[in-house]
C-alpha positions as CSV (number, residue, x, y, z in Angstrom):
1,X,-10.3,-23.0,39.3
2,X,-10.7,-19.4,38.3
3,X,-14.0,-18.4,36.8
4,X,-14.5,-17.5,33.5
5,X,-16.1,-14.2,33.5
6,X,-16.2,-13.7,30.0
7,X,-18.5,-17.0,29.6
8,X,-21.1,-15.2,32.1
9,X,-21.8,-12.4,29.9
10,X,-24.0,-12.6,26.8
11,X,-23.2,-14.2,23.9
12,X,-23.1,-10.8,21.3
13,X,-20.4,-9.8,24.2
14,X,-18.2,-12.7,24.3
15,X,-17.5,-12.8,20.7
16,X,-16.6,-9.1,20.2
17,X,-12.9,-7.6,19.3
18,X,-12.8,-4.3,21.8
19,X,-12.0,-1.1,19.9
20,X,-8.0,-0.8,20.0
21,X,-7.1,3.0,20.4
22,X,-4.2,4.6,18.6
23,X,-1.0,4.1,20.7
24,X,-0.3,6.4,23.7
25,X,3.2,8.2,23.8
26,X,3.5,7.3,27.4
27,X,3.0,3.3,25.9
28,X,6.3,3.5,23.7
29,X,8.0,5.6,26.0
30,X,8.0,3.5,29.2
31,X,8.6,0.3,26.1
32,X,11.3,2.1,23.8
33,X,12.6,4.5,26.4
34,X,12.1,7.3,23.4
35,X,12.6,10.9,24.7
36,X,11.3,12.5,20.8
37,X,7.8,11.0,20.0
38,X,5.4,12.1,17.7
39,X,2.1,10.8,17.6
40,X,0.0,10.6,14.2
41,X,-2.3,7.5,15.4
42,X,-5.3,9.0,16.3
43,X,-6.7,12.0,13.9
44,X,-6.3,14.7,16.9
45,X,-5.3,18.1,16.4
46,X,-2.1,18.9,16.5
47,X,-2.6,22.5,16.9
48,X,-3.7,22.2,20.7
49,X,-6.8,23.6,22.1
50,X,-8.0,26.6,21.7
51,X,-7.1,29.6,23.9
52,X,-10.5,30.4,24.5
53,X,-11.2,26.9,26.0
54,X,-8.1,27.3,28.0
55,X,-9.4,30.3,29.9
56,X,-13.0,28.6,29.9
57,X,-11.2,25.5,31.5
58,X,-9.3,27.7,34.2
59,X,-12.4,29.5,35.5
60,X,-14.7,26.5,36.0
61,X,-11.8,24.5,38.1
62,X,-12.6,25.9,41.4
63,X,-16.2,24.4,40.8
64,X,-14.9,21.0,40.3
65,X,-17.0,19.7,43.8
66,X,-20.5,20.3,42.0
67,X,-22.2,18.3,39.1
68,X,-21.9,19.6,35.5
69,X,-25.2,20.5,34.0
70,X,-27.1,17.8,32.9
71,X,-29.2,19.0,30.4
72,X,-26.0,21.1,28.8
73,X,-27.8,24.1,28.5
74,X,-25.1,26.5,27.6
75,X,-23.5,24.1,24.9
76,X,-26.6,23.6,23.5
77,X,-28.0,27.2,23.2
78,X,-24.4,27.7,21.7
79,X,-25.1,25.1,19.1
80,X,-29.0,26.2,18.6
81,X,-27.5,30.1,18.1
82,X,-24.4,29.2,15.4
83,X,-26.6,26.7,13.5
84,X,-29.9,27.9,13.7
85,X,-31.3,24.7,15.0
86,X,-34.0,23.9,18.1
87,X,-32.3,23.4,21.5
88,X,-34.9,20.4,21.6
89,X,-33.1,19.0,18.9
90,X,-29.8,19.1,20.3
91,X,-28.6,15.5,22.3
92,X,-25.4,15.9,24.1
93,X,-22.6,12.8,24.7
94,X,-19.4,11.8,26.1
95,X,-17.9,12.1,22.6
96,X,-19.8,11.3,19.6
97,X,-19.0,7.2,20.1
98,X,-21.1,7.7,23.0
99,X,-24.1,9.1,21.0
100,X,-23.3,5.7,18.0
101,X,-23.9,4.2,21.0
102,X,-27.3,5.8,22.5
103,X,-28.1,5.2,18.8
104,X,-27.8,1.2,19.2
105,X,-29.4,1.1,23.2
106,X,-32.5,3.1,21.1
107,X,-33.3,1.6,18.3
108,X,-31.4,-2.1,18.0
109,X,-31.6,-5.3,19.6
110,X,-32.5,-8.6,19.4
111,X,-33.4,-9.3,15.6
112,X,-33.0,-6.1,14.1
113,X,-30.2,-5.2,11.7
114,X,-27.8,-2.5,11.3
115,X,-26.3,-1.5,7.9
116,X,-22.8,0.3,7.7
117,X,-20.2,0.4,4.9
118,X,-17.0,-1.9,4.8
119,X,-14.0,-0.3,5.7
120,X,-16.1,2.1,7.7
121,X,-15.6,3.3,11.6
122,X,-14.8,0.6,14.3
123,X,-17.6,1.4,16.7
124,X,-20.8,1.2,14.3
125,X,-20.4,-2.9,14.7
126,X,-19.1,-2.9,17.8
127,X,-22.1,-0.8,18.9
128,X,-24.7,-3.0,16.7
129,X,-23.5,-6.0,18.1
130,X,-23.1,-5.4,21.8
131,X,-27.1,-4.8,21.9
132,X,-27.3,-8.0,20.3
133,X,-28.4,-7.1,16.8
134,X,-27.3,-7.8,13.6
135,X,-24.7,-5.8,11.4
136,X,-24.6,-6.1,7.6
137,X,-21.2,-4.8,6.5
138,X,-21.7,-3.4,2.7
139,X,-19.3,-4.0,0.3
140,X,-17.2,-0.7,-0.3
141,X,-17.1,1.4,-3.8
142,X,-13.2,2.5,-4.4
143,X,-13.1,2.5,-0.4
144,X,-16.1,4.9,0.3
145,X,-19.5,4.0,1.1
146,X,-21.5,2.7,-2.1
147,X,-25.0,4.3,-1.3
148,X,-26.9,2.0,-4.0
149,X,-26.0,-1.5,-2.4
150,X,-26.7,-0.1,1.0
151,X,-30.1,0.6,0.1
152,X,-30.7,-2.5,-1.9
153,X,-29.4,-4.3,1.4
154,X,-32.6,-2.6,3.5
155,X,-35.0,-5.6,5.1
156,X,-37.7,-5.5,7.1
157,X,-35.6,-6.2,10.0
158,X,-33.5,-3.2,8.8
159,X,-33.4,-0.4,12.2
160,X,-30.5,2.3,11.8
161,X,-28.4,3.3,8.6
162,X,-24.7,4.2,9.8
163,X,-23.0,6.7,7.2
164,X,-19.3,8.6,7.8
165,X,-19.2,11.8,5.6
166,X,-16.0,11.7,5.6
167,X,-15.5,8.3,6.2
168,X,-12.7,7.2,8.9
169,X,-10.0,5.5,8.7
170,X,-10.4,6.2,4.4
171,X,-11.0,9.5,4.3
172,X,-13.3,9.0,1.4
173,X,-16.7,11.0,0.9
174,X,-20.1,11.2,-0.9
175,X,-21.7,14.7,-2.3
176,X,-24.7,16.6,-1.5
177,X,-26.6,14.7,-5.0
178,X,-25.7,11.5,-3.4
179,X,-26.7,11.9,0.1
180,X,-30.1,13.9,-0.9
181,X,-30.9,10.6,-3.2
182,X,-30.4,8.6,-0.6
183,X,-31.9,9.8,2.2
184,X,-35.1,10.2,-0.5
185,X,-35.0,6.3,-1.1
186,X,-34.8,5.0,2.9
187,X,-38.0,4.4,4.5
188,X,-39.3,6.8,7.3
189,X,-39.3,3.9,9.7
190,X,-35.3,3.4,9.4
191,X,-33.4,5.7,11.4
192,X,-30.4,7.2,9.3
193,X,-26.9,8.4,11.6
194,X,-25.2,10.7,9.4
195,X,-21.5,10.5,11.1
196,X,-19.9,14.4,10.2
197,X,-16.8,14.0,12.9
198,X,-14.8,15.7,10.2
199,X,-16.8,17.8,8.8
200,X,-15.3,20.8,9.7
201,X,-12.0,19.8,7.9
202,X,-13.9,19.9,4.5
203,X,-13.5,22.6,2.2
204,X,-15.1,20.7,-1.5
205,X,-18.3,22.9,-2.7
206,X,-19.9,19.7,-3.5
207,X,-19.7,18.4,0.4
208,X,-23.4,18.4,1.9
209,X,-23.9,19.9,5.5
210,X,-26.0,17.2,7.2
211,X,-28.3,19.6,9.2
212,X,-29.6,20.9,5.9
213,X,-31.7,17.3,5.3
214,X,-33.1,17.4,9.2
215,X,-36.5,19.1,8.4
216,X,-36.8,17.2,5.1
217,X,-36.1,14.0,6.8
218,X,-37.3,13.2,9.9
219,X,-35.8,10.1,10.8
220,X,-32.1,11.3,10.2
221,X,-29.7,12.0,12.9
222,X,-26.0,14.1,12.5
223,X,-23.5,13.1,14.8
224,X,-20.5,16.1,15.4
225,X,-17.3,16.0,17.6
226,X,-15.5,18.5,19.3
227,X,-12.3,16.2,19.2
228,X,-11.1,16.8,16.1
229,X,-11.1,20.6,14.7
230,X,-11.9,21.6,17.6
231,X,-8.9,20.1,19.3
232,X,-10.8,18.6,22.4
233,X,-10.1,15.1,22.4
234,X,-9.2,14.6,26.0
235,X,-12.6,16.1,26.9
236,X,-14.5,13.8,25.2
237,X,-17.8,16.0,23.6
238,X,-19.7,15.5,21.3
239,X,-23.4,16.0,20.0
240,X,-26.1,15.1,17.7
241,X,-29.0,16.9,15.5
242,X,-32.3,15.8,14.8
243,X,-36.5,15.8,15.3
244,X,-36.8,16.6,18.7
245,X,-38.8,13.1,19.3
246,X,-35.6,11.0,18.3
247,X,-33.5,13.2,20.7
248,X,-35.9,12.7,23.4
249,X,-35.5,9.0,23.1
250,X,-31.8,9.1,23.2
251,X,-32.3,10.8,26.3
252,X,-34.4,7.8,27.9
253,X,-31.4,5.7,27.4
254,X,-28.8,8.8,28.0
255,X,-26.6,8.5,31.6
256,X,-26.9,11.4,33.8
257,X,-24.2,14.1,33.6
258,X,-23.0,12.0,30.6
259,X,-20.3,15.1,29.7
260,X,-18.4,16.7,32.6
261,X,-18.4,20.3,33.8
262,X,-14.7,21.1,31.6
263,X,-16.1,19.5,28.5
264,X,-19.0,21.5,28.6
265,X,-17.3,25.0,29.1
266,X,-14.6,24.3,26.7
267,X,-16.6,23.4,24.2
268,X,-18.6,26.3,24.8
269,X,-15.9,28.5,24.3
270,X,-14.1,26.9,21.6
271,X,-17.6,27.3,19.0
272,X,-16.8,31.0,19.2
273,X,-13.1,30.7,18.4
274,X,-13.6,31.3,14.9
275,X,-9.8,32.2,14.3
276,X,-8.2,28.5,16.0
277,X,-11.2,27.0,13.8
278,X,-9.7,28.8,10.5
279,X,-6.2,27.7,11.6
280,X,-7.2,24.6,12.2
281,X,-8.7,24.0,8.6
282,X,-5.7,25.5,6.9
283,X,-3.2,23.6,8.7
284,X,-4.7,20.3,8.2
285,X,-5.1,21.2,4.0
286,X,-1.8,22.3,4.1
287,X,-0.7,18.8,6.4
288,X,-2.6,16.8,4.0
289,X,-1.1,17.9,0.9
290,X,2.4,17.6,2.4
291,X,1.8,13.8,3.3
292,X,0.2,13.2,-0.5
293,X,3.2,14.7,-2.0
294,X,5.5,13.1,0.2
295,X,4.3,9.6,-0.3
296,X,3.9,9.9,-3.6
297,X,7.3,10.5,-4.1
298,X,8.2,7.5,-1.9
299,X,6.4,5.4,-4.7
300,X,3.7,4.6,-2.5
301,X,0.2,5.1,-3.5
302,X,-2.7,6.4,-0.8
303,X,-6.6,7.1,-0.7
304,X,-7.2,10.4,-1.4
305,X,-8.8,11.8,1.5
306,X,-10.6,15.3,3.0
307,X,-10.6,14.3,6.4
308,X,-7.5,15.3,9.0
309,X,-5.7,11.9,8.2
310,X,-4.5,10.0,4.6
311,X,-4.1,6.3,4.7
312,X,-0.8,4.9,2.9
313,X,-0.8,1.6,0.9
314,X,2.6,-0.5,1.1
315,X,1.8,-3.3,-1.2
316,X,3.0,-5.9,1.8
317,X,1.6,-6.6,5.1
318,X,2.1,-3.2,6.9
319,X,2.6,-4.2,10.4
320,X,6.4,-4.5,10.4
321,X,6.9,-1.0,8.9
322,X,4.5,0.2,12.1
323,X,6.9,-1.3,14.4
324,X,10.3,-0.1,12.5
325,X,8.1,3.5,12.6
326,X,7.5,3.4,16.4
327,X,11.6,2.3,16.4
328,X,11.7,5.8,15.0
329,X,9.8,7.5,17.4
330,X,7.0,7.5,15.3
331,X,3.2,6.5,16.2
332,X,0.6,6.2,13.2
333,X,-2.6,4.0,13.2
334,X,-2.6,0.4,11.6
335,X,-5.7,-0.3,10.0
336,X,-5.9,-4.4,9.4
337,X,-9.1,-4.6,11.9
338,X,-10.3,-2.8,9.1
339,X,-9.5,-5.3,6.8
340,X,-6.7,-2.8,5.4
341,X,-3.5,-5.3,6.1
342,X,-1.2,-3.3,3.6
343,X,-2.1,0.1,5.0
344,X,-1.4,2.5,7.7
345,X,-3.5,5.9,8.5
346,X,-1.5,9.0,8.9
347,X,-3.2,11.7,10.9
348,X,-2.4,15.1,9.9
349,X,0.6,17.0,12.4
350,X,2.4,20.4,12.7
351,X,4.8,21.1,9.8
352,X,7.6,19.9,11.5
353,X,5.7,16.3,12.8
354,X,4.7,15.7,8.9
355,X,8.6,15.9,8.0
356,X,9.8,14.3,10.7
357,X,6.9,11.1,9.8
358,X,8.4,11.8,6.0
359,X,11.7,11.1,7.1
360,X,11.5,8.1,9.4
361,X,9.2,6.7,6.6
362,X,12.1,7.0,4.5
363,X,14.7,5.5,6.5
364,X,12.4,2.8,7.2
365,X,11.5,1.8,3.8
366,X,15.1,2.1,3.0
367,X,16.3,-0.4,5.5
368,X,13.5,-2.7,4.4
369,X,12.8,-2.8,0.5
370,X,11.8,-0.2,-2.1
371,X,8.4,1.0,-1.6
372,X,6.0,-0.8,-3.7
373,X,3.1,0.3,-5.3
374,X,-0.3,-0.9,-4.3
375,X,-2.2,-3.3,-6.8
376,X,-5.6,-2.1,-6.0
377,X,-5.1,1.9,-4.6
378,X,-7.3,4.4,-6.0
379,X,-4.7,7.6,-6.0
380,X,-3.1,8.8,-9.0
């Protein structure tokens, strides 16, 4: 008889979903045999990475045979220098999932709870409940975290406060009133994670810059990304801000050399490219208001969103118009683990991947029904 691994491990572990990635173009190539793809599934950046990491990447490949620089200290004096922040304060991971996750290893476990917003990113419970805590999933306000009931849901066995500003996969967000209020009301002994990965796609005056809280509030911690604006997904890089005594602990529980040699340097390189950073904003605002516009006038409503994606309501169950949409040559992200069984995200493309999406949304809704109109949407 063949042994059930799965029954070895513990018990938090055999009950969890693993995260489900957005599609790879390869997948639905070697399955449709598709020679146009284009992939809007998993919020990267469409513009490609940024020259300056290119050249970075080039000169540190014939150093490949040594060990990247554990402690990071070129990133991190980057980051210290452009945001006026401590290098002490500065934690480095393997994306920022991996720093959720140094998060959870810290500061959860075995009787302690974790609150996060409905609707709000995959790895927060899946982080929470692989260290064998317990995750209390808020109820969401118009999709978007509603700060109130997450503080009225604090215990005594209450740990670590996960917050996405903007929030993934909705896109929605809370302003610098809101987060200050907050952050006011949690106690000092409740670590807050203040999850920015999109931050840099934000331009609303109202939008609060997490770092600006850090000396205020010492048990707050600002997770960044260099996958998204930055355009270094495939790297995997990431970092997090706060009191130099939380980062230490992170870095009990951190693996050595956590972010490889080429992550380091591009990264590097691409937080001086102010220019790719500009066209990366623009392109995305410009992206986003394309994909409103273009829905809209399909009948469907969405979630108004500032991050670099907009999630669509179909008014039906949305997984057959995925698969008529990867017929199409088309990858976007369903969203029903989210509880979102009607939706899909869209992530923002070039000009030419948003009308080609447009267009294959069109057919497909054609050869299907009308589009119908969400009962419970929040766009106008």
């Amino acid at each position: 008889m063949d042994q059930d691994f799965l029954s070895l491990a513990m018990p938090q572990v055999q009950s969890l979903s693993p995260y489900i990635p957005g599609k790879p173009i390869e997948e639905l190539q070697r399955e449709l045999g598709l020679t146009k793809i284009v992939k809007l599934a998993s919020n990267e950046n469409p513009l490609g990475p940024s020259p300056k990491s290119l050249a970075a990447i080039e000169g540190e490949l014939k150093h490949l045979t040594l060990y990247p620089d554990g402690n990071g200290f070129a990133l991190k004096s980057a980051l210290a220098e452009r945001f006026s922040l401590d290098i002490h304060q500065i934690t480095l991971g393997n994306g920022s999932n991996d720093l959720l996750d140094l998060v959870a290893r810290a500061f959860l476990g075995q009787g302690r709870e974790a609150i996060y917003s409905e609707y709000a990113f995959a790895v927060y419970p899946i982080s929470t409940q692989a260290v064998g805590a317990t995750g209390i999933a808020v109820p969401a306000k118009e999709y978007g975290h509603d700060l109130s009931a997450m503080l009225a849901a604090i215990t005594p066995r209450t740990s670590v406060i996960f917050l996405a500003n903007p929030n993934n996969p909705t896109g929605t967000w809370f302003d610098r009133q809101a987060l200050s209020a907050f952050l006011a009301a949690v106690p000092d002994r409740v670590i807050v994670v203040l999850d920015e990965a999109y931050t840099e796609y934000v331009g609303e005056a109202a939008f609060p810059n997490g770092f600006e809280f850090l000396n205020a509030h010492r048990n707050l911690i600002v997770t960044r990304t260099f996958s998204k604006a930055y355009g270094l997904a495939g790297l995997r890089v990431g970092y997090a801000v706060s009191d130099p005594a939380i980062a230490d602990t992170l870095n009990r529980v951190r693996q050595p050399f956590n972010v490889n040699s080429l992550a380091l340097i591009a990264a590097t390189a691409a937080l001086s490219d102010d220019e790719y950073l500009q066209r990366s904003f623009q392109t995305n605002r410009e992206g986003l208001a394309l994909l409103a516009e273009g829905v809209r006038a399909l009948g469907l409503d969405y979630i108004p969103s500032v991050g670099n994606f907009i999630t669509v309501h179909f008014g039906r169950p949305a997984q057959p118009i995925y698969q008529a949409l990867l017929r199409e040559g088309v990858i976007v992200r369903p969203v029903a683990n989210y509880g979102l069984r009607d939706a899909l995200r869209i992530s923002v493309g070039t000009l030419a991947e948003n009308q080609y999406f447009l267009e294959a949304l069109t057919r497909v809704l054609g050869s299907v029904h009308d589009g119908a109109r969400s009962p419970d949407s929040t766009a106008k």
